[in-house]
C-alpha positions in Angstrom: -3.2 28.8 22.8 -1.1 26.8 19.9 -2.7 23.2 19.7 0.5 20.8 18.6 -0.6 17.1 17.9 2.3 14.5 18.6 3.3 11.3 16.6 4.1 8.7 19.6 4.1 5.5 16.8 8.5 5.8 17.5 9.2 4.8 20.8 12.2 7.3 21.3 11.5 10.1 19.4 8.7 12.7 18.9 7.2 15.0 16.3 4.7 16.8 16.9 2.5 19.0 13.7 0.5 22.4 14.2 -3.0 22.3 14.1 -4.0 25.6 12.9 -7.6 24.1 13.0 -9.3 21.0 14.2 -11.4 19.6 11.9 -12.6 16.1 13.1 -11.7 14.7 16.6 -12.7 11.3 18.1 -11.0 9.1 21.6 -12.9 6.2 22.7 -10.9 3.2 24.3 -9.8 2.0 20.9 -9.2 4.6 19.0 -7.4 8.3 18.9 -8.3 10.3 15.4 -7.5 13.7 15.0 -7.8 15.9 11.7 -6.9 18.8 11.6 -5.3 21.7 9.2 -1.4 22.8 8.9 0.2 25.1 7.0 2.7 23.0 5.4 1.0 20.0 5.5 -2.5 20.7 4.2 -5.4 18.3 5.9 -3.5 15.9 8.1 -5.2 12.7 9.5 -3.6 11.0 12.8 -4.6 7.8 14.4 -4.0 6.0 17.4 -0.7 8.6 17.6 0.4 7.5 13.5 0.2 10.7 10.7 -1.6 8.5 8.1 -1.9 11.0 5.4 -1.6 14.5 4.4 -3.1 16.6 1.9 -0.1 17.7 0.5 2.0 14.4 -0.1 -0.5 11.5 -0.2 0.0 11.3 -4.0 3.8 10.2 -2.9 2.5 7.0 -1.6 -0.5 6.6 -4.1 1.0 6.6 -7.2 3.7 4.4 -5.9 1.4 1.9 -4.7 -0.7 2.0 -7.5 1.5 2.9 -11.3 4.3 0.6 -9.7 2.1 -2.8 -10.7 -0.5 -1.4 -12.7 2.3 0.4 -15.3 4.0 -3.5 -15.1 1.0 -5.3 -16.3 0.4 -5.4 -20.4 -3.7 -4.9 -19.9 -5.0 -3.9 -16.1 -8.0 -5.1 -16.4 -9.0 -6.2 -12.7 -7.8 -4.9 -9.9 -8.2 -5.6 -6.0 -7.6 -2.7 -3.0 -8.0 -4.1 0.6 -8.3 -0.8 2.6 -7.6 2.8 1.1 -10.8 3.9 2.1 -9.2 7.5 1.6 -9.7 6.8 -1.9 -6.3 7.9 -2.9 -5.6 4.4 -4.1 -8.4 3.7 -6.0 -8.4 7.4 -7.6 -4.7 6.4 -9.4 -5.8 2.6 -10.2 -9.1 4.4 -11.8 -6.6 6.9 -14.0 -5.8 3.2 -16.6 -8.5 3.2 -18.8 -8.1 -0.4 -19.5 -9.0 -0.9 -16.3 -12.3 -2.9 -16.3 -13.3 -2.9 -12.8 -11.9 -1.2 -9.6 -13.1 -3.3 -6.0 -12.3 -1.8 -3.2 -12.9 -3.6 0.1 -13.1 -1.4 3.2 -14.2 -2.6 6.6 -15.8 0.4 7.8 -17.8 2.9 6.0 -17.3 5.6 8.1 -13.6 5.6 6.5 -14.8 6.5 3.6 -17.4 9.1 4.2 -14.7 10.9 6.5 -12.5 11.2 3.4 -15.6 12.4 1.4 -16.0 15.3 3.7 -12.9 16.5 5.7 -10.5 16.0 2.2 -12.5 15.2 -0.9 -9.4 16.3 -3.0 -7.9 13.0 -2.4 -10.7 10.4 -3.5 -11.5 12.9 -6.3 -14.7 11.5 -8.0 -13.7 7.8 -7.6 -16.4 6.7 -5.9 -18.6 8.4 -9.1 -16.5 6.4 -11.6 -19.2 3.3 -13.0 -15.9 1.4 -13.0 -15.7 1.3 -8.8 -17.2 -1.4 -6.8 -17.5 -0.7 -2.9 -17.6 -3.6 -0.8 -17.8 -2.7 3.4 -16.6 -6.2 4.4 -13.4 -7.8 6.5 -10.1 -7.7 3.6 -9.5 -11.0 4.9 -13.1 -12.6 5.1 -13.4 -11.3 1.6 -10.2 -12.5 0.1 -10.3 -16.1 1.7 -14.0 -16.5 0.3 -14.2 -14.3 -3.3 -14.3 -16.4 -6.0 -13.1 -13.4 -8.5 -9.5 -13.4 -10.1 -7.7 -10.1 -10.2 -4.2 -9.1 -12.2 -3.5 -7.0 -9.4 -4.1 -6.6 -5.2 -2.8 -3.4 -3.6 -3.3 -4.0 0.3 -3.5 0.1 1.4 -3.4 -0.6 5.4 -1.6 0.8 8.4 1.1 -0.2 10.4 0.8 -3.9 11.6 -0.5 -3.1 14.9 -4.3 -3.5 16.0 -6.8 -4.3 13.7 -4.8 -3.9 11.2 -2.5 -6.4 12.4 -4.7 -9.3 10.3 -3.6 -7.6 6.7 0.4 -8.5 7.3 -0.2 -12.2 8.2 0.5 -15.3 6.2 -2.7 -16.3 5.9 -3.8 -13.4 4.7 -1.6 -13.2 1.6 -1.8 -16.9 0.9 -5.5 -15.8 0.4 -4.7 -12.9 -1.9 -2.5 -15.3 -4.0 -5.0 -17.3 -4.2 -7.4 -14.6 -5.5 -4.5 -13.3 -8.2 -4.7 -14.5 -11.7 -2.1 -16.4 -12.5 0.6 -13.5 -13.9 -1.5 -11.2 -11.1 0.9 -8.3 -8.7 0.4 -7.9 -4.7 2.0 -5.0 -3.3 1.5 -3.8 0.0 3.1 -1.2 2.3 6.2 -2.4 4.6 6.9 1.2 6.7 10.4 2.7 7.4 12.7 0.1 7.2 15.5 2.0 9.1 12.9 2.8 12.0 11.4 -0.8 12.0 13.1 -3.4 9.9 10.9 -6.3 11.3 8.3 -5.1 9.3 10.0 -5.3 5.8 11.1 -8.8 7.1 8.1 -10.4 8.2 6.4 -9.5 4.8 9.3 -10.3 2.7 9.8 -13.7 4.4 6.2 -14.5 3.7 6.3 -13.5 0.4 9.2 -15.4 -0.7 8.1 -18.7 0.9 4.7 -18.0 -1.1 5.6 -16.0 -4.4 8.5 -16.6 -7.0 9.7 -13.3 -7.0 9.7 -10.4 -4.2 10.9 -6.8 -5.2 10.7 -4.9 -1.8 10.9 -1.0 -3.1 11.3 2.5 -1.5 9.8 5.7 -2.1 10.3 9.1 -0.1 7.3 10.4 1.8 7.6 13.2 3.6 5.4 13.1 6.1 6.4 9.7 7.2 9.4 10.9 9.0 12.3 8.4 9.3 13.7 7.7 6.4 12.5 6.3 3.1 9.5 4.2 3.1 9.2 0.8 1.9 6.5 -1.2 -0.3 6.9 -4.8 -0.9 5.8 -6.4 -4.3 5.1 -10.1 -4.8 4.0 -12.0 -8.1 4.9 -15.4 -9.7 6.3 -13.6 -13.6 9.9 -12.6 -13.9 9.1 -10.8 -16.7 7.4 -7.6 -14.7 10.2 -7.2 -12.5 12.0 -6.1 -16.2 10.4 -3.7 -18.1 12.4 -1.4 -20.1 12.1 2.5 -18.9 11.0 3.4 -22.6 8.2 0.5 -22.3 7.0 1.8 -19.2 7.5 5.8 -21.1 5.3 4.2 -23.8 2.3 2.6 -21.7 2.2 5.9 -19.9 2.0 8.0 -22.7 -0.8 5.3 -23.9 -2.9 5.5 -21.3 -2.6 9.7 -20.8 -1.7 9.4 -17.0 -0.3 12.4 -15.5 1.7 11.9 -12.3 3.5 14.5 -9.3 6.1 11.2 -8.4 5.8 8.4 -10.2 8.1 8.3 -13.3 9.6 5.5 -16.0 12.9 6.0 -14.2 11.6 6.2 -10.9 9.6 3.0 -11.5 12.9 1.2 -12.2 15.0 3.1 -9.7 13.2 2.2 -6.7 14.0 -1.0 -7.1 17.6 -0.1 -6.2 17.8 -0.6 -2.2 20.4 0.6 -0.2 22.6 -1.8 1.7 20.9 -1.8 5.0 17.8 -2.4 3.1 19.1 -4.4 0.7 20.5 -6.8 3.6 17.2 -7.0 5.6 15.7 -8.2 2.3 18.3 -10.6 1.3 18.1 -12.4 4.4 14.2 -12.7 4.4 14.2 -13.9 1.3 16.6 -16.7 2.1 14.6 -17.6 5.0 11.3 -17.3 3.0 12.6 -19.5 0.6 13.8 -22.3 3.2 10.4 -22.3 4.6 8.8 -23.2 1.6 11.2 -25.9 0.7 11.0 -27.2 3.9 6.8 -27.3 3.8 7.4 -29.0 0.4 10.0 -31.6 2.2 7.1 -32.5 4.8 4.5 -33.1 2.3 2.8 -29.7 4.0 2.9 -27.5 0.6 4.5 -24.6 -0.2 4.3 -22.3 -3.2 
């Protein structure tokens, strides 16, 4: 009998993928994981009823999380991931060579060793690289207490729901401005903003009342079905947000990076949101940025 697994993360709407093979299966009272194998999709990981990656499109998301910032900064040197234990982040932030050091901060192991053995092509031979340090630890306890400085934190978590709830909160990225250096990028991951605007908003409202400048920006992911999916990017320099296409041609030639999505004009262009998106940004912004003026107003601080 043909085993379908279903996506229940939209409340009104299914899909549902083949699993031509179950790899990997796991329910307790917190959590639902399947992996399994499909035809189109390669090695497919679901949790808790959400397709977190496939095989065949994770370097969609990836490079976008990762050559977005890391392609805007002069010299990576130091660079932050909170989750990503898949290792598909850290794989592309490894590919800069001026990159010094690569931390990665995962609160469960078993994340990672999953990814080592049910789809190794993803992680690659980061977790080799002398450049990558592993630290199992809470993202949040971590970045409240780390006394380190990086020029750029790429938060790789799901949806804001469960434990992963803690990684979209205000506190949270006050802590990983904190952490930045002082021309330092955060980006983090901000869903499908035609499914779930909420999401785009709460994180762009808290960036703006924190950061100078927030550039929510949109790639297409296939396996994230409804509609184009949106990261958010939040720094303090003006001067990252406007890098030429043949600057960003030139530091990629430079540092030999090969990509399957990420390009000079695709850097730029994502930055181009359509109106519905555009609008839902617009007005977080605006109500970021009254926040923080009105914490400066009360002598309670701001950015």
């Amino acid at each position: 009998m043909d085993r379908w697994v279903e996506e229940t993360f939209h409340p009104h709407w299914r899909v549902r993928l083949e699993a031509d093979e179950i790899l990997h299966e796991l329910k307790t009272e917190h959590q639902d994981l399947v992996i399994f194998k499909n035809k189109t999709w390669g090695t497919v990981l679901m949790l808790d009823g959400v397709c977190q990656l496939t095989t065949s499109d994770e370097f969609v998301y990836h490079e976008m999380m990762v050559h977005v910032p890391l392609m805007a900064i002069d010299v990576p040197k130091q660079v932050l991931v909170v989750g990503g234990g898949d290792g598909g982040v850290l794989r592309e932030v490894l590919k800069h060579p001026t990159v010094e050091r690569a931390m990665l901060c995962e609160i469960d192991r078993t994340v990672i060793d999953t990814a080592l053995k049910f789809y190794p092509e993803i992680p690659g031979n980061a977790y080799d690289d002398e450049r990558t340090v592993v630290v199992i630890a809470d993202g949040c306890k971590f970045v409240a207490e780390t006394d380190e400085r990086f020029d750029a934190i790429i938060v790789d978590s799901s949806e804001p729901i469960g434990p992963s709830a803690v990684l979209h909160t205000r506190e949270f990225f006050a802590d990983c401005r904190r952490a930045l250096k002082k021309d330092g990028i955060l980006v983090t991951q901000n869903g499908l903003p035609f499914l779930f605007p909420d999401h785009l908003t709460s994180t762009t409202q808290t960036f703006a009342s924190l950061f100078d400048n927030v550039a929510p920006y949109l790639c297409t992911q296939p396996c994230y079905f409804g509609g184009p999916f949106a990261l958010n990017w939040a720094s303090d320099q003006d001067e990252h947000l406007e890098i030429p296409e043949k600057w960003l041609a030139k530091r990629q030639y430079k540092r030999g990076i090969t990509t399957k999505y990420w390009t000079p004009t695709v850097h730029n262009a994502a930055f181009a949101l359509p109106a519905y998106v555009e609008a839902v940004a617009e007005k977080a912004i605006a109500a970021g940025r009254s926040e923080a003026n009105a914490a400066r107003a009360s002598g309670k601080g701001g950015k």
